[in-house]
C-alpha positions in Angstrom: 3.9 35.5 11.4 0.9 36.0 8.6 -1.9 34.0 9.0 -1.5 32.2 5.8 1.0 30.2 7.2 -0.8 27.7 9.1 -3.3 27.5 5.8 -0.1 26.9 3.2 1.0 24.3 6.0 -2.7 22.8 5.7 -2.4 23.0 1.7 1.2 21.6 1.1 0.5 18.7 3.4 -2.9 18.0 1.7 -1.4 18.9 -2.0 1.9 16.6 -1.5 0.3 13.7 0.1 -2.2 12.5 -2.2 -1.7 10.5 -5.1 -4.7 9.7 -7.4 -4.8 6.1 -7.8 -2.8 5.2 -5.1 -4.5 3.6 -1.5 -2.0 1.4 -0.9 -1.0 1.9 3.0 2.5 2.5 3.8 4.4 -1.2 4.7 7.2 -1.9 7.1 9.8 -3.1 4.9 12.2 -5.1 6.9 15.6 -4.8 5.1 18.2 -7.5 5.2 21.3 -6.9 7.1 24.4 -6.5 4.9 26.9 -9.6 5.4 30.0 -8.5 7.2 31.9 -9.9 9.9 32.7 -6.5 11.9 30.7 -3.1 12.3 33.8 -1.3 10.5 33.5 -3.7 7.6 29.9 -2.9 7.0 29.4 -0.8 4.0 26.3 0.5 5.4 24.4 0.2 9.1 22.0 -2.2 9.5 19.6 -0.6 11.9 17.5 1.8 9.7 16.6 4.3 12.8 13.9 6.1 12.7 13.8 5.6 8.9 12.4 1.7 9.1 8.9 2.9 8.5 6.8 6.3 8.1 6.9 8.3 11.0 5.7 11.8 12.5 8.3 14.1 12.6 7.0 15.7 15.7 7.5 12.5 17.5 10.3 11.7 17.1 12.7 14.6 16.7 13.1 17.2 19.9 12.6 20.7 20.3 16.3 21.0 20.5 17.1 19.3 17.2 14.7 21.3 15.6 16.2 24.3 17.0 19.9 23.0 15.9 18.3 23.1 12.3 17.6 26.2 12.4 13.5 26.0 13.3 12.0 28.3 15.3 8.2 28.6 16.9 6.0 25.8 16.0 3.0 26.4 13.9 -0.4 25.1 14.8 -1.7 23.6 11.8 -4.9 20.9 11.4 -3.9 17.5 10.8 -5.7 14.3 9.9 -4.8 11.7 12.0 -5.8 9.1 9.1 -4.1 10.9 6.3 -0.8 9.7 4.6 0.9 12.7 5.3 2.4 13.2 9.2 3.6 17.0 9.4 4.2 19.8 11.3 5.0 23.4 10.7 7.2 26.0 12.2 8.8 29.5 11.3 12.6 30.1 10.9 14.9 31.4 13.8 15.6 34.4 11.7 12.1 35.8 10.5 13.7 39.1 9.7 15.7 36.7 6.9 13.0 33.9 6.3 9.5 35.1 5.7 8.0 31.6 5.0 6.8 28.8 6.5 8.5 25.3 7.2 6.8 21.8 6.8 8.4 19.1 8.0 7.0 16.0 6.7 6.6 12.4 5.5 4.3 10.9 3.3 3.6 7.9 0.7 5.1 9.8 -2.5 8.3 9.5 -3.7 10.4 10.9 -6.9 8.6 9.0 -9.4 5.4 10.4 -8.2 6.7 14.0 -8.2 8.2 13.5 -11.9 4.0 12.1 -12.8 2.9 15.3 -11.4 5.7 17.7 -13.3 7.0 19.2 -10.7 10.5 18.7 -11.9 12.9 17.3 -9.2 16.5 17.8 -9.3 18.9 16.1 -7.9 21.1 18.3 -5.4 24.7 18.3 -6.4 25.5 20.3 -3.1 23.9 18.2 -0.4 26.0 15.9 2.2 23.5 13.3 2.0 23.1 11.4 -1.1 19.8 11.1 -2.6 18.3 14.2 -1.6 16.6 15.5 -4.6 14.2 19.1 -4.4 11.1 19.6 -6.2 8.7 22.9 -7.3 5.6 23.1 -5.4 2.1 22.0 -6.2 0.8 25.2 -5.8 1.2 29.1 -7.0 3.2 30.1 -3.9 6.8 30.3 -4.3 8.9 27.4 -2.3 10.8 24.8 -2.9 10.8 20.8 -1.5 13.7 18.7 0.0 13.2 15.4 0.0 14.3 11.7 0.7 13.3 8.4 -0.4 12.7 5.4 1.3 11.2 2.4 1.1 8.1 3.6 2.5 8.1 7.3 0.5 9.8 10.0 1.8 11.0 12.3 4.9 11.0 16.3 3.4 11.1 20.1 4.2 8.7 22.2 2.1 10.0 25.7 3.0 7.2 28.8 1.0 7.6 32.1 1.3 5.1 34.4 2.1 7.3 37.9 1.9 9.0 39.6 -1.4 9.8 36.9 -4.7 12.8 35.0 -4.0 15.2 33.2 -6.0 14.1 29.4 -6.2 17.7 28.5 -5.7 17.8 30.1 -2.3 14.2 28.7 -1.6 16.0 25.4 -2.4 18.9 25.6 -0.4 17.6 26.6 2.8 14.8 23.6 2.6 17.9 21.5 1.5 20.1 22.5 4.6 17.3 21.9 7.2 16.9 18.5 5.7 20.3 17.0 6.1 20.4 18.9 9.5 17.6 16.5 10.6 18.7 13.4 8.5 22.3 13.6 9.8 21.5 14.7 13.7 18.8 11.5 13.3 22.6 9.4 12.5 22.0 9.2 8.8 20.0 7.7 6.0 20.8 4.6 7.4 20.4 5.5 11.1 22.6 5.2 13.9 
């Protein structure tokens, strides 16, 4: 793995999580339970899971679910444990295929933010779970971000690419893919 990686992670975490004009801290929205009278009549689950409030990914998902993503060694990368943003890196299982760098995060920003800054998110057409949307990055490095919205901001996968240009598509996809691996092994948007 380069040595850049750890410093992208740094950046992208740094670069996605701050939002001029914005200190508000990130609340625990508490969200009403739908009516219905039996669990199969429920449009929706209840219980929000892990997705009730910002949380650090690294806490709450296990090696082994990062692995079943398709994550490989964990990156070392500095952290602020009073920033907005709780991340962690790691390289691909297949390094020969994926040169890049992984950051799986959440943070206080959400799509509107994105759209203020011009990074241009898209909806993805192709994803199994509804809402995921990808974004270009803040920086000159090529990569792509997944992401998900919540009440609190967002859970995403920043995936850049250190090794030869790459089509922004593919950049998008395989941060897409690790995403809903993650959301769905997690039991879904909604939880379990």
């Amino acid at each position: 793995m380069h040595r850049t990686g750890p410093i992208l992670l740094a950046a992208a975490a740094l670069l996605t999580g701050c939002s001029p004009g914005s200190s508000t801290p990130a609340t625990d929205p508490s969200p009403a339970p739908a009516a219905a009278t039996s669990p199969a009549e429920s449009p929706t689950p209840t219980d929000s899971g892990i997705f009730a409030s910002q949380f650090h990914p690294c806490e709450v998902f296990t090696e082994e679910q990062f692995a079943a993503a398709g994550l490989g060694k964990r990156l070392i990368a500095a952290e602020d444990p009073a920033s907005r943003v709780k991340s962690c890196g790691f390289a691909h299982q297949r390094t020969d295929v994926y040169e890049g760098s992984f950051l799986i995060a959440t943070d206080t920003m959400d799509k509107w933010k994105i759209l203020e800054r011009e990074l241009e998110p898209v909806d993805s057409a192709e994803s199994e779970v509804e809402g995921i949307y990808t974004h270009q990055m803040p920086t000159e490095a090529q990569g792509c971000s997944a992401a998900l919205d919540f009440e609190w901001g967002r859970f995403s996968v920043d995936y850049r690419e250190l090794g030869e240009i790459a089509d922004q598509e593919f950049l998008c996809s395989v941060s897409v893919a690790i995403l809903e691996s993650l959301i769905i092994q997690s039991g879904g948007k909604y939880g379990t």
